[in-house]
C-alpha positions in Angstrom: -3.1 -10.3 -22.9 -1.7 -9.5 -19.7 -2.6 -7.7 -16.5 -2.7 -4.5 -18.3 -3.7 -5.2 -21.4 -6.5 -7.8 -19.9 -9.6 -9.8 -22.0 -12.3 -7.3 -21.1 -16.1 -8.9 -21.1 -19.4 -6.9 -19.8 -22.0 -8.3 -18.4 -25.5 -6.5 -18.7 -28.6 -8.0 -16.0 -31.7 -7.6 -17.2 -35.2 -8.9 -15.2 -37.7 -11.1 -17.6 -40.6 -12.5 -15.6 -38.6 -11.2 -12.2 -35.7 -13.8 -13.0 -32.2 -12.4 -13.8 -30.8 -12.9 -17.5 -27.4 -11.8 -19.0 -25.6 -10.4 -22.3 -22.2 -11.1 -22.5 -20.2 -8.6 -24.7 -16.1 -9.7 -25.3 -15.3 -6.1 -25.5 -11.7 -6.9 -27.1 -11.4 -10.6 -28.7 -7.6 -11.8 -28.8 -6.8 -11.9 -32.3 -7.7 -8.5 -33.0 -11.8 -10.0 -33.6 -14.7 -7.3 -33.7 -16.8 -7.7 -30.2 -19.0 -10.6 -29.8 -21.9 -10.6 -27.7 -24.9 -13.2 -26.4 -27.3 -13.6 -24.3 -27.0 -17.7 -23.5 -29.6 -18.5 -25.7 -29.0 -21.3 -28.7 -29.4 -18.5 -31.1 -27.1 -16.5 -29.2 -24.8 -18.0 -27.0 -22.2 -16.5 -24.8 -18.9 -15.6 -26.4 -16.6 -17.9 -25.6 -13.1 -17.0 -26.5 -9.9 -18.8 -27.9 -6.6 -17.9 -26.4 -3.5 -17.4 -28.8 -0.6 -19.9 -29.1 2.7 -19.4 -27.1 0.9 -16.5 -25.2 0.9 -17.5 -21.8 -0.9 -15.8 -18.6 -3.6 -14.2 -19.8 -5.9 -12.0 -17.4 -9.7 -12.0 -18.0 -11.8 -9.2 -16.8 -15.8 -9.3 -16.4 -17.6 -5.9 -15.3 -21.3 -5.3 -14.2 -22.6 -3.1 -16.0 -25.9 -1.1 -16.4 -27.8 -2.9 -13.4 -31.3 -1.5 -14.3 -32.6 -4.5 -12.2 -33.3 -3.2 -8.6 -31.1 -5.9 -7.4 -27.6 -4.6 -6.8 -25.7 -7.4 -8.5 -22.4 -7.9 -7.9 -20.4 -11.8 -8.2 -20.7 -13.8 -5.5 -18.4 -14.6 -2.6 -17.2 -17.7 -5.1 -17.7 -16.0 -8.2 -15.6 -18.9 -10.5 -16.4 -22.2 -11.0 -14.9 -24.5 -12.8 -17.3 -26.9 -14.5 -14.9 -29.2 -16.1 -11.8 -30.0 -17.8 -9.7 -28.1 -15.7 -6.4 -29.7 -16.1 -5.0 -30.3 -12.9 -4.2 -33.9 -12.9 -1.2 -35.6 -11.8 1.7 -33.9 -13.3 -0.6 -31.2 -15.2 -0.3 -27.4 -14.0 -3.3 -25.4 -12.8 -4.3 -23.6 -15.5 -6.9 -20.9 -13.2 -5.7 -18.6 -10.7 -5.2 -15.1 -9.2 -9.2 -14.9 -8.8 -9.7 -11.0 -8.0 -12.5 -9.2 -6.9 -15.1 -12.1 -5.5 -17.8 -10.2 -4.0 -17.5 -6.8 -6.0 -19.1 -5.5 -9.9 -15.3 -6.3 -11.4 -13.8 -9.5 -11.5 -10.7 -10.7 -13.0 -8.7 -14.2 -13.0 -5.9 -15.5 -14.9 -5.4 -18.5 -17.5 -2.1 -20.0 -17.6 -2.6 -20.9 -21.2 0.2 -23.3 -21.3 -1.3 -26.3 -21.9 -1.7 -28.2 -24.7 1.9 -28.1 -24.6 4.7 -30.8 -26.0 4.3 -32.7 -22.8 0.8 -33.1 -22.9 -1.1 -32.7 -26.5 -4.5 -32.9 -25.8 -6.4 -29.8 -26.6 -7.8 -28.2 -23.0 -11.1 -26.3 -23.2 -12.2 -25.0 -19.8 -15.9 -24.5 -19.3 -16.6 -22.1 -16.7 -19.3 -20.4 -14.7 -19.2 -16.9 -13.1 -21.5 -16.4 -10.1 -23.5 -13.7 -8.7 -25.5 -12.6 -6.2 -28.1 -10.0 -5.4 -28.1 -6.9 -2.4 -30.0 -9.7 -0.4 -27.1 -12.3 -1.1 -29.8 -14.3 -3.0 -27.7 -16.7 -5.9 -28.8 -14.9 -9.8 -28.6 -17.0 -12.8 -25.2 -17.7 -13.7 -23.2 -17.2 -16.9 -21.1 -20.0 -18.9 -18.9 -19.3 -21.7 -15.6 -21.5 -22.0 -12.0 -20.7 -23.0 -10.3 -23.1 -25.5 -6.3 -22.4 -24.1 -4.0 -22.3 -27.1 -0.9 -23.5 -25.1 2.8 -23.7 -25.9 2.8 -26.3 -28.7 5.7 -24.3 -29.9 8.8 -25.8 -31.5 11.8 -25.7 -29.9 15.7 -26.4 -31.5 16.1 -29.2 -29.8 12.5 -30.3 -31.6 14.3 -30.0 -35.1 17.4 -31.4 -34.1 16.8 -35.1 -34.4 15.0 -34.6 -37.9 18.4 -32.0 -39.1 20.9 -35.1 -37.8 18.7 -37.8 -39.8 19.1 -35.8 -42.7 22.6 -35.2 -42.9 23.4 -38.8 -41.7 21.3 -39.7 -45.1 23.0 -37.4 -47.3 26.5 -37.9 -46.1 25.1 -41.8 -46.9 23.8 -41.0 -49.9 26.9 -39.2 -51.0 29.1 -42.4 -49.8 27.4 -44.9 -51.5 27.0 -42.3 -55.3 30.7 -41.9 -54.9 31.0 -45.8 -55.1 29.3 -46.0 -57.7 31.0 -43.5 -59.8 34.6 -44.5 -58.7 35.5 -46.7 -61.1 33.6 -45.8 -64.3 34.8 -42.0 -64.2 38.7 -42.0 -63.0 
């Protein structure tokens, strides 16, 4: 999904005991899914979302919406934060970026999606928290859902070229040594 096609979510506040709580809603799963929504509980957790193979850049878009709370939420001046395995270690590409929006009721940011790749294996699941603040720039309960990056595992020619050459060294072999056998019994 790309910037105009992007992951949409919404995000509904609601006040219980004068404290700020969320549902999620992934408003269009990659994959083609059927919308997923939660509320953080264990029974109901937030969606989280798994990002398609070979797809890279992919734009994630949360909305506000119906703010019945009296608190004028909008995200917060540093609206992402990224909890852990954010991949940016020594010769690993950022995989966040393009954070739009801080401060407003729509906020978008982009996943690189292209790790695991060949390079670098190791499945990357990127736990996240969006943050938010109310008209008194007062901090809200946060939200938490992760995004398990697909990457670009994808095979390339040169990938199959070693296995092809292996194979027709072996069956130019193979044909050598039946052809030894056979000359002498045959002609």
């Amino acid at each position: 999904m790309s910037q105009d096609n992007p992951v949409k979510f919404e995000a509904t506040p609601t006040l219980v005991n004068n404290v700020v709580s969320w549902k999620l809603c992934l408003k269009n799963p990659p994959n083609s899914a059927p919308e997923v929504c939660g509320d953080g509980s264990a029974s109901a957790p937030f969606p989280n979302i798994s990002l398609d193979q070979n797809k890279p850049n992919y734009t994630l878009q949360f909305k506000i919406v119906n703010d019945n709370t009296q608190k004028n939420i909008q995200f917060a001046t540093d609206a992402l934060s990224i909890k852990k395995g954010e991949p940016v270690g020594p010769g690993l590409p950022k995989q966040i970026g393009g954070e739009n929006g801080n401060g407003t009721k729509l906020f978008t940011f982009t996943d690189a999606n292209s790790l695991p790749n060949n390079a670098h294996p190791t499945a990357v699941t990127i736990s996240y928290g969006l943050n938010f603040t109310d008209k008194d720039g007062n901090a809200v309960t946060s939200i938490d859902p992760d995004i398990t990056n697909g990457g670009t595992n994808k095979a390339s020619f040169a990938d199959y070229l070693l296995p092809v050459a292996v194979a027709f060294a072996a069956g130019i072999l193979f044909t050598l040594l039946l052809r030894k056998l056979t000359v002498g019994r045959f002609w």
